[in-house]
C-alpha positions in Angstrom: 0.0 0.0 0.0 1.6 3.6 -0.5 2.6 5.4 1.9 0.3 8.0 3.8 1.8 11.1 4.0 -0.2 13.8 6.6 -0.1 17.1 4.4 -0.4 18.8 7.8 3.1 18.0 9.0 4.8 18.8 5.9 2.8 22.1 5.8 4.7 23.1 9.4 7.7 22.6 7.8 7.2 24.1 4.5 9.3 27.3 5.9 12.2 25.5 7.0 12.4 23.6 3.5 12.2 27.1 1.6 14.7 28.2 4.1 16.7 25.4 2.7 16.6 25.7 -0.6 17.7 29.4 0.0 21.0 27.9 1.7 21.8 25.5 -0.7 21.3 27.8 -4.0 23.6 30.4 -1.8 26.3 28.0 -1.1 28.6 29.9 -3.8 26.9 33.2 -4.4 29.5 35.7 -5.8 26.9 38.7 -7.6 25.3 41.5 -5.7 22.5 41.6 -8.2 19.1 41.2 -6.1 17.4 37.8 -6.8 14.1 37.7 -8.0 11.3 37.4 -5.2 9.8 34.1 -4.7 6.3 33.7 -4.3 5.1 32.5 -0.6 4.8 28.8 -0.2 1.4 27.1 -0.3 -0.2 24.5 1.2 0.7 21.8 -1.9 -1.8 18.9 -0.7 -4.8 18.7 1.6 -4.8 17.2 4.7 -4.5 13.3 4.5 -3.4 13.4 0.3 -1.3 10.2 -0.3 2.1 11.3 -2.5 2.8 7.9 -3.7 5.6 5.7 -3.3 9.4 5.7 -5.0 12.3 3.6 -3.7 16.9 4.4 -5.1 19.1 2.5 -4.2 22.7 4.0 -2.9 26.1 3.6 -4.0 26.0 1.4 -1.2 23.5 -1.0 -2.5 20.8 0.0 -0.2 17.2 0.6 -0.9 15.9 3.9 0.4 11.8 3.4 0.1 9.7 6.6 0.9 6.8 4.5 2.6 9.5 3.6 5.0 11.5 7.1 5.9 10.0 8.5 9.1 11.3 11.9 7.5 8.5 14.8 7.2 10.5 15.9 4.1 12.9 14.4 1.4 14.3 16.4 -0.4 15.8 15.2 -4.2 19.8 16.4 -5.2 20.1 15.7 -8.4 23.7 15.7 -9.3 27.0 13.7 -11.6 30.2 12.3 -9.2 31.8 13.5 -12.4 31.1 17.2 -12.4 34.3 19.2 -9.9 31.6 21.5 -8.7 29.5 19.5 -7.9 31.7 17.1 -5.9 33.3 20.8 -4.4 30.1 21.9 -2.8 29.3 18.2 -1.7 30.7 18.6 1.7 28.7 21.6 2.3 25.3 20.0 1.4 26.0 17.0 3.3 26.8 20.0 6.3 23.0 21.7 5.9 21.3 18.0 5.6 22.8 17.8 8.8 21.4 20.6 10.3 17.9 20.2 9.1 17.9 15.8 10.1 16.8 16.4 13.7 13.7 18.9 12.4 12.5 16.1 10.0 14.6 16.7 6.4 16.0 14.5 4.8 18.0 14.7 1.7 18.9 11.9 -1.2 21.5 12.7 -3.6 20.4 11.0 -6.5 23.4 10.3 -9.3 22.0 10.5 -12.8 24.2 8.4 -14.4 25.6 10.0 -17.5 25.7 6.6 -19.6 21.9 7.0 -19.3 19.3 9.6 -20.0 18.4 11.1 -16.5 15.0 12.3 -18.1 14.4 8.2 -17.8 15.0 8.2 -14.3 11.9 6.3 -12.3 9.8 8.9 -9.8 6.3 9.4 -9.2 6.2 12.1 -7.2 5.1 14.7 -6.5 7.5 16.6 -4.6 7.8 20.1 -2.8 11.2 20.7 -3.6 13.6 19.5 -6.3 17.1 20.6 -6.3 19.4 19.8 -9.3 23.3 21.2 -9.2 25.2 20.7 -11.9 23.1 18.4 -14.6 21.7 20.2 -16.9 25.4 21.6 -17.3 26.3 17.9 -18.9 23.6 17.5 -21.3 23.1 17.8 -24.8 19.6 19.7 -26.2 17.6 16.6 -26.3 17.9 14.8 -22.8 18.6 18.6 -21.6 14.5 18.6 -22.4 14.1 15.1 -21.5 15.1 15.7 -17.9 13.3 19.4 -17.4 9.9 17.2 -18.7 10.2 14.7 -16.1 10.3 17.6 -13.4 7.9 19.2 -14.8 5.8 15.5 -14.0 7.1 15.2 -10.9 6.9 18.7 -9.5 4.1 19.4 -6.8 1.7 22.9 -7.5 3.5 25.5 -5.6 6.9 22.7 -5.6 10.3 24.4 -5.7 12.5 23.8 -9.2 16.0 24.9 -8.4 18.9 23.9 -11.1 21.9 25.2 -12.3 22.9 26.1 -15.8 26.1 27.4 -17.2 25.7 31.2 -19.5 27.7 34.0 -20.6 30.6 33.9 -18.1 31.3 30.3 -18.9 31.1 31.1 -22.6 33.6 33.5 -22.1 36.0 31.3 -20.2 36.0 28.7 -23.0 36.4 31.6 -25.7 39.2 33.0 -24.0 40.7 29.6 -23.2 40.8 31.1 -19.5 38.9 27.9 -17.6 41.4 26.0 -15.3 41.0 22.9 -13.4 41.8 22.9 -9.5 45.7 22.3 -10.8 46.0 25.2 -13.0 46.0 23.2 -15.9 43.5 23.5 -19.3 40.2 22.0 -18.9 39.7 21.2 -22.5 42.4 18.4 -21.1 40.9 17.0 -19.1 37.5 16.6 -21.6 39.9 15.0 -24.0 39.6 17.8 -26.5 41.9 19.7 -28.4 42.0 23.5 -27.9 40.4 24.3 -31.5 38.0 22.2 -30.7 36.6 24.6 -28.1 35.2 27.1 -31.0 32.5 24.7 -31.9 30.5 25.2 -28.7 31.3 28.7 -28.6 30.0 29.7 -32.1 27.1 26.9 -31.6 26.0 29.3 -28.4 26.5 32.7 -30.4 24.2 31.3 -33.3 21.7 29.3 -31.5 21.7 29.9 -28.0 23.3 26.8 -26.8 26.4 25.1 -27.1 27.8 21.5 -26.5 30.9 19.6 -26.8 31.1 15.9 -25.9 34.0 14.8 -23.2 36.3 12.8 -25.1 38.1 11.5 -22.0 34.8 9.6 -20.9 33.5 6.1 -23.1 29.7 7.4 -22.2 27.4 10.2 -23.4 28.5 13.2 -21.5 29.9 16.7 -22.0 30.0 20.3 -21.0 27.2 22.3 -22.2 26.6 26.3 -22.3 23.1 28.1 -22.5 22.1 31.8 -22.9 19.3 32.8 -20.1 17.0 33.4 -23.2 17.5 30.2 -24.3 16.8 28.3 -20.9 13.8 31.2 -20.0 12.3 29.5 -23.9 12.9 26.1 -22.5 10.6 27.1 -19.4 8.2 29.1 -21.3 6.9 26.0 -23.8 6.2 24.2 -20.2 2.6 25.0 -18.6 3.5 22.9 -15.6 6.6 25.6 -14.5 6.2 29.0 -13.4 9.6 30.9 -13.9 10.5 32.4 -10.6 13.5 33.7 -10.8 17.1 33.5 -13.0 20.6 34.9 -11.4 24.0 35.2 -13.5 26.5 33.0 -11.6 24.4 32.3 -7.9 26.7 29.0 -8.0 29.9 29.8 -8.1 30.5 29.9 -11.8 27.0 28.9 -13.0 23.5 30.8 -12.7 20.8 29.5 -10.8 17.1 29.0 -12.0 14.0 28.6 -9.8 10.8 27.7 -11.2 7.1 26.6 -8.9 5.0 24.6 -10.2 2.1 25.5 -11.7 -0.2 22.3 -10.6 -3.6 21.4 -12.7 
């Protein structure tokens, strides 16, 4: 039988998971543009509305099952061990998951492994808040839209989207053949590129809003992929499920940040 979630108890803490999500998409914040306003959070079901059941399994091989977490919240972390940021701000997730356990939160980082399509990955949903660092920074246009549909599915009305994408300064740093890895060294190197293949993504993202070039390092589907805000705001804009909420220019250390509430039926 699915699990019976009490809408009640997840409405008390509906503060402390916006709260949350605030921390997390700060981690790294380096502009001192304002951030768009987010709306208030809303009561997403009514008292005694089942959210049905989903079950990962760890790098551990453990099954984590929803209908058995005695957490008021779990929240999702979509995220690559492959990606450096990603594994960078790891330690200070794993730090604010800690602070929120003993109020109820729990949080799952959930590896979308690049040999697959993450868009295929198996949830029902829905969910109040979904936070994805360093993905959609991977992905080429298709399973880029893949992935954003299945949050759109999976999303509760009045949910949280938060992902990261990576824009103009980015660009920039590819053009300029400025972007280092933690050594000092290229990071078209470590991609398995050579340097003149680095104008391909550039001129892709100049002309069409959104550039790609595939890791030639790696013997899987995965890359390093560049997007201008009007190209991720179009993305958004074809999907009645999302509301936009809010886009800031490097919130995540190098990348800009994207929220989006769902929209519900």
């Amino acid at each position: 039988m699915p699990h019976t979630r009490r809408a009640r108890s997840a409405t008390r803490l509906i503060g402390k998971l916006f709260t949350f999500a605030t921390i997390v998409a700060a981690l790294t914040i380096s502009t001192a543009a304002p951030a768009a306003d987010l709306p208030a959070p809303r009561q997403p079901f009514a008292p005694g509305a089942e959210v049905l059941n989903f079950s990962l399994i760890d790098y551990h091989g453990k099954n984590h099952d929803l209908r058995r977490t005695d957490a008021k919240v779990v929240v999702l972390f979509f995220t690559t061990p492959g990606c450096p940021i990603a594994r960078q701000n790891a330690p200070k997730l794993q730090a604010i998951a800690d602070r929120f356990r003993e109020q109820g939160v729990v949080v799952w980082m959930v590896n979308a492994a690049p040999q697959n399509d993450p868009g295929d990955t198996q949830l029902d949903g829905p969910f109040d808040l979904i936070w994805v660092g360093s993905l959609f920074t991977h992905l080429d246009p298709p399973r880029w839209r893949h992935l954003l549909d299945l949050f759109e599915r999976v999303l509760a009305p009045e949910g949280l989207l938060i992902f990261t994408t990576q824009g103009r300064f980015i660009r920039d740093q590819i053009a300029n053949r400025a972007w280092r890895d933690a050594y000092g060294r290229p990071i078209w190197e470590n991609w398995g590129v050579t340097e003149d293949e680095l104008d391909r993504p550039v001129a892709a993202y100049d002309h069409d809003g959104f550039g790609y070039i595939e890791w030639e390092a790696l013997d899987r589907t995965y890359g390093t992929s560049i997007a201008t805000p009007a190209w991720v705001l179009q993305q958004l804009q074809t999907r009645p499920g999302l509301r936009i909420a809010g886009y800031r220019e490097r919130a995540w250390g190098a990348q800009d940040v994207v929220a989006c509430v769902g929209a519900g039926g």
